[in-house]
C-alpha positions as a Markdown table, in Angstrom:
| # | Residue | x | y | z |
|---|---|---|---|---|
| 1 | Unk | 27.6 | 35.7 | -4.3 |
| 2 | Unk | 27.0 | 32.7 | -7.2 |
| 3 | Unk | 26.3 | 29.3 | -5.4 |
| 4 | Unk | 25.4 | 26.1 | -7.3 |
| 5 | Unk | 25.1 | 23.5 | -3.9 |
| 6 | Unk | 24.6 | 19.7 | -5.2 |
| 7 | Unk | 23.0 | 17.6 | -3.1 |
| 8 | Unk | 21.3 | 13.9 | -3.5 |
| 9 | Unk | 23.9 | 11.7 | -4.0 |
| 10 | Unk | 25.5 | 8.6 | -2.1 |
| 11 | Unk | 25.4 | 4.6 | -2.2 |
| 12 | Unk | 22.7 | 3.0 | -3.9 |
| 13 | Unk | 22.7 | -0.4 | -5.6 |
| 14 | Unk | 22.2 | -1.1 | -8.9 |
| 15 | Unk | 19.0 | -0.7 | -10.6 |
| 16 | Unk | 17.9 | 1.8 | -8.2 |
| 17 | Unk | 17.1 | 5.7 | -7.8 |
| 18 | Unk | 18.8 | 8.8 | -6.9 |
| 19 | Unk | 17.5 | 12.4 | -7.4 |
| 20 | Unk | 19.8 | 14.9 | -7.4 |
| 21 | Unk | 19.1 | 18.7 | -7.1 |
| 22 | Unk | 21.3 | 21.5 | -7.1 |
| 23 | Unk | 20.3 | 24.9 | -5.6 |
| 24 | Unk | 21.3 | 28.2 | -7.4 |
| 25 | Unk | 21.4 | 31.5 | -6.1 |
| 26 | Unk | 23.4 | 34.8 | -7.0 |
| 27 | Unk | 22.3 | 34.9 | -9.9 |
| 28 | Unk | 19.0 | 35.2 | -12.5 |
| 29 | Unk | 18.7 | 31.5 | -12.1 |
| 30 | Unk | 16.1 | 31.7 | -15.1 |
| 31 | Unk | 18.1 | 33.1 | -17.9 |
| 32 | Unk | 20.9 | 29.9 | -17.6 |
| 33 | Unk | 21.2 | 27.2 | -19.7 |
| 34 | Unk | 21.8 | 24.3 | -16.8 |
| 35 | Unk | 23.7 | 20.9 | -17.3 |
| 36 | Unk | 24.9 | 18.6 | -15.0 |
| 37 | Unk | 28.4 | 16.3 | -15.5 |
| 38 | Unk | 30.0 | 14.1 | -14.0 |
| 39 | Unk | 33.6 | 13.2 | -13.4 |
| 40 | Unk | 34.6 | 9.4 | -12.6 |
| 41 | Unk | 38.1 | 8.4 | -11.1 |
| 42 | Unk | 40.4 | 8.6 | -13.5 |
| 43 | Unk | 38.2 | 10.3 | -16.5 |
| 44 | Unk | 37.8 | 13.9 | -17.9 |
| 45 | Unk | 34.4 | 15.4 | -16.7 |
| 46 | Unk | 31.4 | 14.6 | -19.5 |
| 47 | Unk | 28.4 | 16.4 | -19.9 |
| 48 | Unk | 25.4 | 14.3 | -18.6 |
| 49 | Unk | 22.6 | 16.4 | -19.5 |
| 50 | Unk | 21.5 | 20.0 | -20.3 |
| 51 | Unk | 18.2 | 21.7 | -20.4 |
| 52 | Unk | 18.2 | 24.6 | -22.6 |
| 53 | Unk | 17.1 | 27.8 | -22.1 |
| 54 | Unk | 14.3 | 28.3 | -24.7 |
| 55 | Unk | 11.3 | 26.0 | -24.9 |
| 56 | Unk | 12.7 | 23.6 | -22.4 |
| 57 | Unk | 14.6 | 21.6 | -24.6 |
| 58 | Unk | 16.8 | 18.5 | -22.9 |
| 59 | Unk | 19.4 | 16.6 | -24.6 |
| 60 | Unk | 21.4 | 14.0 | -22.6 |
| 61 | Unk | 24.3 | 11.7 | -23.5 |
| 62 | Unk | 23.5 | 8.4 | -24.9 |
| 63 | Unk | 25.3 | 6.7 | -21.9 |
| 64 | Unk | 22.0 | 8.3 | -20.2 |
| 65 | Unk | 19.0 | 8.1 | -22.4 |
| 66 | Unk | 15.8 | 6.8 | -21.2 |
| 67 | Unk | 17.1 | 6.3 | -17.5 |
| 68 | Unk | 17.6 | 10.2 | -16.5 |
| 69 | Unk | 15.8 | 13.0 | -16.3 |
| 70 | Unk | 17.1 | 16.4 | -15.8 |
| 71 | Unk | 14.3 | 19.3 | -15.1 |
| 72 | Unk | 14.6 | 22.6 | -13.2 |
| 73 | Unk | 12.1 | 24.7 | -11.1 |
| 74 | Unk | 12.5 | 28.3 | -11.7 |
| 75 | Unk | 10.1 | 29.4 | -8.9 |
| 76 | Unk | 12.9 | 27.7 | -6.5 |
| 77 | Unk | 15.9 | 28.2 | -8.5 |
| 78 | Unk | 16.6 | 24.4 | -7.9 |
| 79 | Unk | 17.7 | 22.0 | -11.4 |
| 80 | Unk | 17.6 | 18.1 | -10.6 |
| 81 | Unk | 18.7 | 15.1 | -12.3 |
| 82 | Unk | 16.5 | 12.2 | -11.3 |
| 83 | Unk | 18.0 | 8.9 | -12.3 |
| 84 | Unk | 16.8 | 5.7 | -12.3 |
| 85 | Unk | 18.3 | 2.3 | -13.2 |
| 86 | Unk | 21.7 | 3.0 | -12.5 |
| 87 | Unk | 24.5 | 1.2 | -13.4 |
| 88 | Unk | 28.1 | 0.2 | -12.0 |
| 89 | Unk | 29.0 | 2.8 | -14.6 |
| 90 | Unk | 27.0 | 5.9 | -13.4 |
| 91 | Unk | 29.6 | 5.6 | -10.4 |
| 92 | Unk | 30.9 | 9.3 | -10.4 |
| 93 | Unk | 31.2 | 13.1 | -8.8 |
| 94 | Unk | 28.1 | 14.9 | -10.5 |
| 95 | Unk | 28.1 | 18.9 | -10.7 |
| 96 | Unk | 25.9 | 21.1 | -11.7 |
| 97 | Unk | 26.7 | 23.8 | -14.2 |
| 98 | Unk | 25.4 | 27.0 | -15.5 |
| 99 | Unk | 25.9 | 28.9 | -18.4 |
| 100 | Unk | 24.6 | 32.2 | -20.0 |
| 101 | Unk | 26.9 | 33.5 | -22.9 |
| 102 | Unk | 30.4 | 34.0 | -21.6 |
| 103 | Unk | 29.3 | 33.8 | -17.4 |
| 104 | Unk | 30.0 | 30.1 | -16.7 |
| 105 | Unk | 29.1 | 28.8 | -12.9 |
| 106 | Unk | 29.9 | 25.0 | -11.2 |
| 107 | Unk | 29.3 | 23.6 | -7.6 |
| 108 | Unk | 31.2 | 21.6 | -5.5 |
| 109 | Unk | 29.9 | 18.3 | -6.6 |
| 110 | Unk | 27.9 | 15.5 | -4.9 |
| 111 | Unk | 29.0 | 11.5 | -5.4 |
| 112 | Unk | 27.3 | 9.2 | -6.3 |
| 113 | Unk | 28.4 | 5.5 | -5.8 |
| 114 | Unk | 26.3 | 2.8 | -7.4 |
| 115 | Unk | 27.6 | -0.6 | -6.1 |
| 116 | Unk | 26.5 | -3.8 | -4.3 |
């Protein structure tokens, strides 16, 4: 069956690093467009960042830019999301999505807390 499984997250203080990855299987992995969210206490889930299908192409939210890095390894069927300077703000549940016309997949999440 589908499975996107998060994993990476947890407490780190600000300024540092987390990588996240999400493993995907059930499904051709390679033919997705991939994003991650994220969901904070009391917010609607946002899109974090995507990487597109054809020729690679990421686009992240401004909230984002120039700290994270989303990438994907189709040999492993694994997308991550390495961030880096996080903030108070990046506090959140992130998931893992993937989409392929109307076929739409999540995982379970993973949280990450940034605090001191």
């Amino acid at each position: 069956q589908v499975q996107l499984v998060e994993s990476g997250g947890g407490l780190v203080q600000p300024g540092g690093s987390l990588r996240l990855s999400c493993a995907a299987s059930g499904f051709n992995f390679s033919r997705f467009t991939m994003r991650w969210y994220r969901q904070a206490p009391g917010k609607e889930r946002a899109l974090v960042a995507g990487m597109l299908l054809v020729g690679g192409r990421r686009d992240y939210a401004d909230s984002v830019k120039g700290r994270f890095t989303i990438s994907r390894d189709n040999t492993k069927n694994i997308l991550y999301l390495q961030m880096n300077s996080l903030k108070f703000e990046d506090t959140a549940v992130y998931y893992c999505n993937a989409i392929y016309g109307s076929l739409g997949y999540w995982g379970q999440g993973t949280q990450v807390t940034v605090s001191s």
